[in-house]
C-alpha positions in Angstrom: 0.0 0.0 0.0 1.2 3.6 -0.8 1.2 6.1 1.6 3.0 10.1 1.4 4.9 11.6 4.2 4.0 15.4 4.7 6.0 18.2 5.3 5.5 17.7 9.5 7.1 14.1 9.0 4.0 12.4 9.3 2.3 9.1 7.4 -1.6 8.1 7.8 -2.4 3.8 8.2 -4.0 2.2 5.8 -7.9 1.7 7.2 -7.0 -1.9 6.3 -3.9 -1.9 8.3 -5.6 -0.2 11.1 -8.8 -2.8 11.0 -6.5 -5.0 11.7 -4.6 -3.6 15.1 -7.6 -2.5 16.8 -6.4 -1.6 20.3 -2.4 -0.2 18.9 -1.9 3.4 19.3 1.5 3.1 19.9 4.4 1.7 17.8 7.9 1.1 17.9 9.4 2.3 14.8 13.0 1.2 13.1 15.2 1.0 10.1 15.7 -2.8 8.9 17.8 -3.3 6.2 16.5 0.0 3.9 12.9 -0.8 5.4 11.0 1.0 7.9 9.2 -1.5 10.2 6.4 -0.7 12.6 6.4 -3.1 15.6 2.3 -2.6 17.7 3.1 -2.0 21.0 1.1 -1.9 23.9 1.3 0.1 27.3 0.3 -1.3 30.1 -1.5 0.6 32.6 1.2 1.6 35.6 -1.2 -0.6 38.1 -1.2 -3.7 35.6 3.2 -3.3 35.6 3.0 -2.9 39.6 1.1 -5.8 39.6 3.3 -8.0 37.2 6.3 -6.7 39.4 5.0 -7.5 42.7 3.9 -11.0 41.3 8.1 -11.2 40.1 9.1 -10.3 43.4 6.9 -12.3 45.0 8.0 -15.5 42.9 11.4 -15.0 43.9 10.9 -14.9 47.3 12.0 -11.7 48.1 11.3 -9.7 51.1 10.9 -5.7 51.5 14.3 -6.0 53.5 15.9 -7.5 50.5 14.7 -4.5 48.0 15.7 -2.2 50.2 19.3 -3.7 50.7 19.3 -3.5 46.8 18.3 0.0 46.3 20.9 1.1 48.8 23.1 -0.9 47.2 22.4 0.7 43.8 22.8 4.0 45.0 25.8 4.1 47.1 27.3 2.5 44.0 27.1 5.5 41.9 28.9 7.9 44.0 
């Protein structure tokens, strides 16, 4: 499908590209080879990545005492 680039840098989806990526608003964009390539991604609502964190964590049997010892850690690390 052809598409133009305006002046502002800017390209409009196909509707049938569109149809089919219903729930995308965002997308990762790069240069493959000569070919630019859109890649859907999807954000996650910041409770939804607290969630998937805290179920990480959880798995790996940390503690609050442990995360803290890390993030003091981290930051006397860096001067």
């Amino acid at each position: 499908m052809l598409v133009k680039k305006t002046s502002k840098n800017q390209i409009t989806l196909p509707t049938a590209i569109v149809r089919q990526l219903p729930d995308v608003e965002y997308f990762e964009v790069s240069l493959r080879d000569g070919d630019v390539v859109l890649k859907p991604v999807v954000i996650n609502a910041l409770s939804e990545r607290l969630k998937t964190v805290r179920t990480k964590i959880k798995a790996l049997g940390l503690t609050e005492k442990d995360i803290l010892e890390a993030i003091h850690w981290a930051r006397r690390r860096r001067g």
